[in-house]
PAZAPA-4460 file (N, C-alpha, C; in steps of 0.05 Angstrom, whole numbers, plus 32768, in hexadecimal, padded with zeros to 4 digits):
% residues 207
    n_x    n_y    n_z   ca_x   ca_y   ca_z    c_x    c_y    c_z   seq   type   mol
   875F   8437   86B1   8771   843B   86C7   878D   8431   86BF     1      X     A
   87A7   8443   86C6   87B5   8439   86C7   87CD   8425   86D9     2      X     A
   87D2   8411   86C9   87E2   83FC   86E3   87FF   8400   86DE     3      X     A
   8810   83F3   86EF   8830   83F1   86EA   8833   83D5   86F5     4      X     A
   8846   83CA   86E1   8848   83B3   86DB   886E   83B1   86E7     5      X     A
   8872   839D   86F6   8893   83A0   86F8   889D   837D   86F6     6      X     A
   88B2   837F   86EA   88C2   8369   86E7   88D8   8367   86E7     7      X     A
   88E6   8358   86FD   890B   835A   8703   8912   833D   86EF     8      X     A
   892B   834D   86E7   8940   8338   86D3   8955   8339   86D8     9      X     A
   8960   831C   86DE   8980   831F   86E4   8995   8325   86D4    10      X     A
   898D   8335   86BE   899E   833D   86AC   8992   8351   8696    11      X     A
   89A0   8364   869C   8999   8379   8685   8999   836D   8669    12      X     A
   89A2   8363   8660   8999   8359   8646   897E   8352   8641    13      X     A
   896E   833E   865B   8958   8331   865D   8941   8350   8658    14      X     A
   894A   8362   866F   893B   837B   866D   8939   838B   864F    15      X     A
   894B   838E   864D   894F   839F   862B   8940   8391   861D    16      X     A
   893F   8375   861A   8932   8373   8601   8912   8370   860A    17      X     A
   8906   8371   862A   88ED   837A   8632   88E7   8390   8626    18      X     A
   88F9   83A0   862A   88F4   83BD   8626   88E8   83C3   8611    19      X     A
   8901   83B7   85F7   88FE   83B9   85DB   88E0   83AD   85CE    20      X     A
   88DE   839A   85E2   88BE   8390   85CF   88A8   839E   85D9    21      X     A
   88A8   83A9   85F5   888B   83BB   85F9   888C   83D4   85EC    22      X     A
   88A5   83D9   85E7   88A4   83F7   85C8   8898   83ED   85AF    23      X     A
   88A6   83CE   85AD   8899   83C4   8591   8880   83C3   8594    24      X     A
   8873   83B6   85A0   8858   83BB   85A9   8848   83D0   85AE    25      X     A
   8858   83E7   85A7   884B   840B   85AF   8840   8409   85C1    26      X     A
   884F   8409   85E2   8852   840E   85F2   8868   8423   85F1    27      X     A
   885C   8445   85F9   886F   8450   85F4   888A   8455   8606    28      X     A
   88A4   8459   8606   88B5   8456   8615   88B2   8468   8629    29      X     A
   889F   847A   862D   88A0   8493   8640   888D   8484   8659    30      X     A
   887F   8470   8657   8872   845F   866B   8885   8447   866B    31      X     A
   8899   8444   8666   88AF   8429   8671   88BF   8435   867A    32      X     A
   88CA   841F   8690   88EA   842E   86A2   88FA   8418   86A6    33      X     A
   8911   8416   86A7   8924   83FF   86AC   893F   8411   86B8    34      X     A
   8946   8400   86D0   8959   8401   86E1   896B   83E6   86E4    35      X     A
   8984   83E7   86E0   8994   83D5   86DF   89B4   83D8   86EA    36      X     A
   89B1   83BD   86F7   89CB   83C7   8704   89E9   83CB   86F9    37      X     A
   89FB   83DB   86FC   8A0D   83D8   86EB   8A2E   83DA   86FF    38      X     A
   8A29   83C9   870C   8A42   83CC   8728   8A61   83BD   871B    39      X     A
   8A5B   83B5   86FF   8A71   83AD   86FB   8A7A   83C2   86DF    40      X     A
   8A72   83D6   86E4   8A74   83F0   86CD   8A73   83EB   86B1    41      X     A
   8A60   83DE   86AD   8A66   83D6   8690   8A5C   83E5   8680    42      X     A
   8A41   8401   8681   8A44   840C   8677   8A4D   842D   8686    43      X     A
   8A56   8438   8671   8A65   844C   8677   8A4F   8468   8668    44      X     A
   8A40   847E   867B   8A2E   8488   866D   8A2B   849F   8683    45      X     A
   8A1D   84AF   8675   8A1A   84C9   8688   8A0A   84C8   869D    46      X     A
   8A15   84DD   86B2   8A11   84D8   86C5   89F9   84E8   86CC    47      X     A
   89DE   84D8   86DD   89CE   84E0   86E3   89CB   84F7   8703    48      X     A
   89D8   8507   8703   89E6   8512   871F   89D9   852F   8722    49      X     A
   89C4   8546   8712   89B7   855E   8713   89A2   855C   8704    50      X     A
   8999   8577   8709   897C   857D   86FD   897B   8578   86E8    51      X     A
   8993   8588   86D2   8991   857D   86B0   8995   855E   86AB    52      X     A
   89A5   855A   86BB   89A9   853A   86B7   8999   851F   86BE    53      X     A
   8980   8525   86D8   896E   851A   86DB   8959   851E   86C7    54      X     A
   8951   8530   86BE   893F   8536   86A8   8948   8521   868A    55      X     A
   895C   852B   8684   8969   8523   866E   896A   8504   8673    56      X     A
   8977   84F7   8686   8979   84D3   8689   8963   84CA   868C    57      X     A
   8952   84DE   8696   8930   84C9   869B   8922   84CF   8684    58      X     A
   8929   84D3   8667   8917   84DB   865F   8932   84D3   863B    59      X     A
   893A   84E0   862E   894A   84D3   8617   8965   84DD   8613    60      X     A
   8977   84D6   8607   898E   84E8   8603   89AF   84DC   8612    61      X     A
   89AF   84CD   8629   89BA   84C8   863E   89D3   84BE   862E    62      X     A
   89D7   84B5   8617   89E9   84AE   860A   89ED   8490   8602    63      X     A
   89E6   8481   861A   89F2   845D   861F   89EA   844D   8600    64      X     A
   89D8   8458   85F1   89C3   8449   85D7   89DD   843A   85C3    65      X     A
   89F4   844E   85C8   8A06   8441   85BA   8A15   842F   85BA    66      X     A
   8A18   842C   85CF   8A25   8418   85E2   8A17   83F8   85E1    67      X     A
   8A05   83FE   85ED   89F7   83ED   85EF   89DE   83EA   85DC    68      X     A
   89D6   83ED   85C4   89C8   83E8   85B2   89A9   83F5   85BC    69      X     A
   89A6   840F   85CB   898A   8412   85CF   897E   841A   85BB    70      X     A
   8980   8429   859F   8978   842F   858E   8969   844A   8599    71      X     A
   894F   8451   8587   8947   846E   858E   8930   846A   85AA    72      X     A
   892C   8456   85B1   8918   844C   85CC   8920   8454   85E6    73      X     A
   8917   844A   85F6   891B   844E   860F   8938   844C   8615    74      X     A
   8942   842F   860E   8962   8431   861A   8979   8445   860D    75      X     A
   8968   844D   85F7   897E   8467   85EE   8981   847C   8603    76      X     A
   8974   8481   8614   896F   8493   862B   8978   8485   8644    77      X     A
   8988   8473   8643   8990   846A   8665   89A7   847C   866A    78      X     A
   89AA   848A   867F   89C2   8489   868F   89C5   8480   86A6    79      X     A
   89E5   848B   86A9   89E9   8480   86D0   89E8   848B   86E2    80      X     A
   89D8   8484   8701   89D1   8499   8718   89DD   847B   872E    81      X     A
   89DE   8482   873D   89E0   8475   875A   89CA   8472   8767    82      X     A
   89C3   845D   8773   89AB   845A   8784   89BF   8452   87A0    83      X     A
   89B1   8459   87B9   89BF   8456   87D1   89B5   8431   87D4    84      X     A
   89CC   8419   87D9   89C5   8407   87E1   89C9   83F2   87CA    85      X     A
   89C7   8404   87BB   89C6   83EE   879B   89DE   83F3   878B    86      X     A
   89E3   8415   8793   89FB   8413   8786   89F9   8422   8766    87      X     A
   8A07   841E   8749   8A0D   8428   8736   89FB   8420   8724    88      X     A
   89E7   8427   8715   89D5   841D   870B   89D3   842C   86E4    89      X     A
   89C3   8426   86D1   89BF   842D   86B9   89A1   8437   86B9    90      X     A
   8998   8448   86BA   8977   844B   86B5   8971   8461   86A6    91      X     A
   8955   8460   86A6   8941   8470   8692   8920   8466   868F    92      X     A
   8918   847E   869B   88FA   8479   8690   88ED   8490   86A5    93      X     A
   88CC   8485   86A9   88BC   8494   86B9   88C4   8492   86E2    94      X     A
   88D3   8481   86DD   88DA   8469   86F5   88E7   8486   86FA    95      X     A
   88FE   848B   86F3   8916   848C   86FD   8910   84AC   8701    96      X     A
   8900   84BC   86F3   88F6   84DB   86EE   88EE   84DE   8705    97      X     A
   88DA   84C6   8715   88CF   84D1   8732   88E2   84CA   8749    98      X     A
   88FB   84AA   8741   890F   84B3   8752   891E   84C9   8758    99      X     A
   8927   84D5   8747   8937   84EB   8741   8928   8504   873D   100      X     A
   8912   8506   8746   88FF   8522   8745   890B   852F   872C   101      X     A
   8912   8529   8716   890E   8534   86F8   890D   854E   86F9   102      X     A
   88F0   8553   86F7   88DE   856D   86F8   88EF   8581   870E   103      X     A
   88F6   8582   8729   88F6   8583   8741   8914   8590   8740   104      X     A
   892B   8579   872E   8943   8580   8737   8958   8576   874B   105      X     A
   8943   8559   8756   894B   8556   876A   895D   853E   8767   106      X     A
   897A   8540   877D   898F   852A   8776   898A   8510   877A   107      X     A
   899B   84F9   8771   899B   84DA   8775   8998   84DF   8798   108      X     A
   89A8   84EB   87A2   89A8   84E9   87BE   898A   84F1   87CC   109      X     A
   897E   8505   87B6   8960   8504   87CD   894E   84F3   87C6   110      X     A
   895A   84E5   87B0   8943   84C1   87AE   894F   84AC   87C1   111      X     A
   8962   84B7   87D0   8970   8495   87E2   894E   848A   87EB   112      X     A
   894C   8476   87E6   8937   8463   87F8   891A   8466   87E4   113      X     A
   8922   8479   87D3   890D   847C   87BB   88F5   846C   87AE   114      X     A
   8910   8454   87A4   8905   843F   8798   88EE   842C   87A1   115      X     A
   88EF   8424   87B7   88DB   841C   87C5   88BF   842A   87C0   116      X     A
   88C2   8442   87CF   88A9   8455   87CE   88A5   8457   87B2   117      X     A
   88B1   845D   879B   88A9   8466   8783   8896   8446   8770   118      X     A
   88A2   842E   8775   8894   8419   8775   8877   840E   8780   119      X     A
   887E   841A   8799   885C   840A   87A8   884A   8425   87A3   120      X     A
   8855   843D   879E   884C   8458   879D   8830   8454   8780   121      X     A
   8842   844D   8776   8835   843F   8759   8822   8424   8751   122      X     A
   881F   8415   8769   8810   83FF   8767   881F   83E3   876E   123      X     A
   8839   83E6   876B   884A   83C3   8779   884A   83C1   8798   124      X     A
   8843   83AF   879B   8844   83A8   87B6   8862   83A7   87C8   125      X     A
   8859   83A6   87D9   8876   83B3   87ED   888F   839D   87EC   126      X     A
   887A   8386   87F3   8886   836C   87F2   889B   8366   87DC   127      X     A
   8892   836F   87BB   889A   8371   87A1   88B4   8381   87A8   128      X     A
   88A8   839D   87AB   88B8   83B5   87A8   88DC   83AC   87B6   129      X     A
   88CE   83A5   87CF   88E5   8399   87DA   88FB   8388   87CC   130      X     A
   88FB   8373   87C0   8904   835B   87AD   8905   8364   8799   131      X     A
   88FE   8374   8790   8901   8384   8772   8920   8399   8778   132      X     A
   891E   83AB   878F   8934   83BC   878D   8948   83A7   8798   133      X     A
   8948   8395   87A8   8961   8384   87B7   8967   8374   8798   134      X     A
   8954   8370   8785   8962   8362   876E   897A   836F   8761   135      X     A
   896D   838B   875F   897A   839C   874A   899A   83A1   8757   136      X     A
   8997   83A8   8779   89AB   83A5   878D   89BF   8381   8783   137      X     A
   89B6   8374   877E   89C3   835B   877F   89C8   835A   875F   138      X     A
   89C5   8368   8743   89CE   8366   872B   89B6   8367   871D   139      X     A
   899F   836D   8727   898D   8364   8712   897A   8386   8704   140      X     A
   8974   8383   86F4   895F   8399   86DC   894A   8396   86E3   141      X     A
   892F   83AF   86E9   8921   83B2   86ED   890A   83BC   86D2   142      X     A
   88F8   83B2   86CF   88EE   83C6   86B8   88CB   83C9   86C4   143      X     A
   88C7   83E1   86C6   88A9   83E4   86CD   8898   83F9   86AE   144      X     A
   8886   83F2   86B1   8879   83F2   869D   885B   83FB   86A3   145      X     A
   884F   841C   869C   8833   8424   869B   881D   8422   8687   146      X     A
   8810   8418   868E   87FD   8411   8679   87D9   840E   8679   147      X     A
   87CD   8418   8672   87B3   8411   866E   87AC   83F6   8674   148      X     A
   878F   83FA   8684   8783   83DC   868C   8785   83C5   8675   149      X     A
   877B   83D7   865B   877A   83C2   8645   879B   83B7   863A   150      X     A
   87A7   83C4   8643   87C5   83B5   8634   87D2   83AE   864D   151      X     A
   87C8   83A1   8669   87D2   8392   8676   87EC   8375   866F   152      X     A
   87CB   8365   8667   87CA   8355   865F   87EC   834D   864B   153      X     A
   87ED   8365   8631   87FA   8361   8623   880F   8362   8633   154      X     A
   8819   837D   863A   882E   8381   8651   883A   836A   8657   155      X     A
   8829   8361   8672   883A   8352   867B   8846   832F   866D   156      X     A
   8832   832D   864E   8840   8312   863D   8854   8316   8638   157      X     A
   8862   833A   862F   8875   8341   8625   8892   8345   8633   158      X     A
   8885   8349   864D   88A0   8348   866A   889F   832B   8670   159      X     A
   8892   8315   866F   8894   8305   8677   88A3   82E8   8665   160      X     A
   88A2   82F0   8649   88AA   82E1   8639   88D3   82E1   863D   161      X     A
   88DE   82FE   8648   88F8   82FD   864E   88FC   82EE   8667   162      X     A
   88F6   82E0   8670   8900   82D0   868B   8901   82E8   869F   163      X     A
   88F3   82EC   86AD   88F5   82FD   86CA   88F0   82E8   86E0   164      X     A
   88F9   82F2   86F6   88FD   82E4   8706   88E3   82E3   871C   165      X     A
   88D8   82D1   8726   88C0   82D0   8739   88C3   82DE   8759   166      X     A
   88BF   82F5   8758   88BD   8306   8778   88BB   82F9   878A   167      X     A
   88AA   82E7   8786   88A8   82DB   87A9   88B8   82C1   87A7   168      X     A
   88C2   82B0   8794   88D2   829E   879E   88EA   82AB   87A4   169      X     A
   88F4   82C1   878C   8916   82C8   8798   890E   82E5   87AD   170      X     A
   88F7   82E6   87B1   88F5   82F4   87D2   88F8   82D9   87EC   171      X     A
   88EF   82BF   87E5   88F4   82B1   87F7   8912   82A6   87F3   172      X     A
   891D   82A7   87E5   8939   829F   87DD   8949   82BA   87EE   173      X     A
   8943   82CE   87F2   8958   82DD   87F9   894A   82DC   8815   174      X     A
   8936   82DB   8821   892D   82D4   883D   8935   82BB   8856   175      X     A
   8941   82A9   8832   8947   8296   8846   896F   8299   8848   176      X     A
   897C   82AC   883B   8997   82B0   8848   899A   82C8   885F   177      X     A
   8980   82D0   8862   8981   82E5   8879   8973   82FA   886B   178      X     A
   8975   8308   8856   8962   831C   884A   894C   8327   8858   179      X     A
   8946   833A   885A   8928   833D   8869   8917   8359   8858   180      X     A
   8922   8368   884F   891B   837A   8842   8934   838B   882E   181      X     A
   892C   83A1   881D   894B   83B0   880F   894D   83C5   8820   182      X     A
   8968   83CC   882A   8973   83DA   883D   8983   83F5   8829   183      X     A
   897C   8400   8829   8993   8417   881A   89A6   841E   8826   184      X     A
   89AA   8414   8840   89C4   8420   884F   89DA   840B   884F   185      X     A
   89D6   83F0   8841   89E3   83E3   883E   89F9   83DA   8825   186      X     A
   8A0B   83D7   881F   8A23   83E1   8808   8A1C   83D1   87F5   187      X     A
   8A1C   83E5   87E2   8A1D   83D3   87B6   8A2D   83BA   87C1   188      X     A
   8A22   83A9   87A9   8A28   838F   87A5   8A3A   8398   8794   189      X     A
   8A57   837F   879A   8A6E   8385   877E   8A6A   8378   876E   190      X     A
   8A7A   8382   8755   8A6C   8366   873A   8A6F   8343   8743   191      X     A
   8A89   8344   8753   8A87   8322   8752   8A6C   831D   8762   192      X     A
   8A6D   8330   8773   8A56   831E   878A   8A39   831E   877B   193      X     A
   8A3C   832B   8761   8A1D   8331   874D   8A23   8313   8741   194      X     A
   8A3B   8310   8732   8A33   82FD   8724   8A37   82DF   8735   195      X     A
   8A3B   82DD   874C   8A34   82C0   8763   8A16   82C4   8765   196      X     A
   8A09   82DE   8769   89E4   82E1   8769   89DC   82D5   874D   197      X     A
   89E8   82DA   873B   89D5   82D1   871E   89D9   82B9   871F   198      X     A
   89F2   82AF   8725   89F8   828B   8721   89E2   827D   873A   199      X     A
   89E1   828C   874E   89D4   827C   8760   89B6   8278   8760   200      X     A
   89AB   8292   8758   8987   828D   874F   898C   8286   872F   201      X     A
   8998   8287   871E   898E   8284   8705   8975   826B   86FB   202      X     A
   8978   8256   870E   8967   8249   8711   8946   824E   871B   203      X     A
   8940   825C   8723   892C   8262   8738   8919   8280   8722   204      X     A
   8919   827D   870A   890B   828A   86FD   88F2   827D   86EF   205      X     A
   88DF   8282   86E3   88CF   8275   86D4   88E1   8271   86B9   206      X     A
   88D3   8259   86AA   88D9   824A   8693   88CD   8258   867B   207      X     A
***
């Protein structure tokens, strides 16, 4: 049977090099997905906005590899789409094919509120799902990961060795400034207010 494994990182760097080792590991990139926020534009990449272009960003080609060092893997295939609530983001994978109905044609705009459903749709709990997209909303990289019962195990040594952050404490961390769930009708975070979120949990991750 297969599971999906998810882990938020407050920093795309932390994610990429997740990424890079469950490929090293032949985990193939067509079962990994990573979403990352990018509200302070840093990278500059094509735009995930139609049918050719959803196909193409969820899948290889998107351009960013150069930029940012993805090589021929998964992150060679990130581009940029908008998610409603979160704002300007970098992605690529299986993740992002069923946000963006891929196959279908269908725009960023008919995934508004997507993310949620496409997460618990797949096995994460709601609770997760929730604190997972409000991360990515607040600066942080998502990477989910499908895999066979037998390479669980491995999986998750290999997301977990990058420092990800623990769901339910920084779900109680954003509960206790008022937080209650991710709202998509509520406005992108700007870069400063991303990087006051990283300074202020950076503590509150596992060791």
């Amino acid at each position: 049977m297969t599971q999906t494994i998810a882990r938020l990182y407050d920093s795309y760097e932390e994610a990429s090099r997740a990424v890079r080792d469950l490929e090293a590991a032949r985990i193939p990139h067509s079962d990994i997905s990573l979403i990352a926020n990018n509200a302070d534009n840093r990278y500059v990449v094509k735009k995930i906005d139609d049918e050719d272009d959803a196909a193409e960003g969820a899948t290889a080609g998107a351009g960013l590899g150069g930029i940012i060092g993805g090589g021929a893997g998964l992150l060679a295939g990130l581009g940029i789409m908008a998610i409603p609530g979160v704002g300007p983001v970098v992605a690529a994978g299986w993740l992002i094919a069923t946000l963006v109905g891929a196959a279908a044609g269908a725009t960023v705009g008919a995934a508004t509120g997507g993310l949620i459903g496409a997460l618990t749709d797949t096995g994460v709990s709601e609770e997760h799902a929730h604190v997972y997209a409000e991360g990515v909303r607040r600066g942080g990289a998502l990477v989910t990961v499908r895999v066979e019962d037998g390479k669980v195990a491995l999986a998750e040594s290999i997301l977990d060795r990058h420092s990800p952050i623990d769901p339910d404490a920084r779900g109680e961390a954003y509960r206790t400034s008022g937080w209650s769930s991710f709202d998509p009708k509520l406005p992108a975070y700007r870069a400063d207010e991303i990087t006051r979120e990283r300074t202020l949990y950076r503590n509150d991750r596992p060791a």
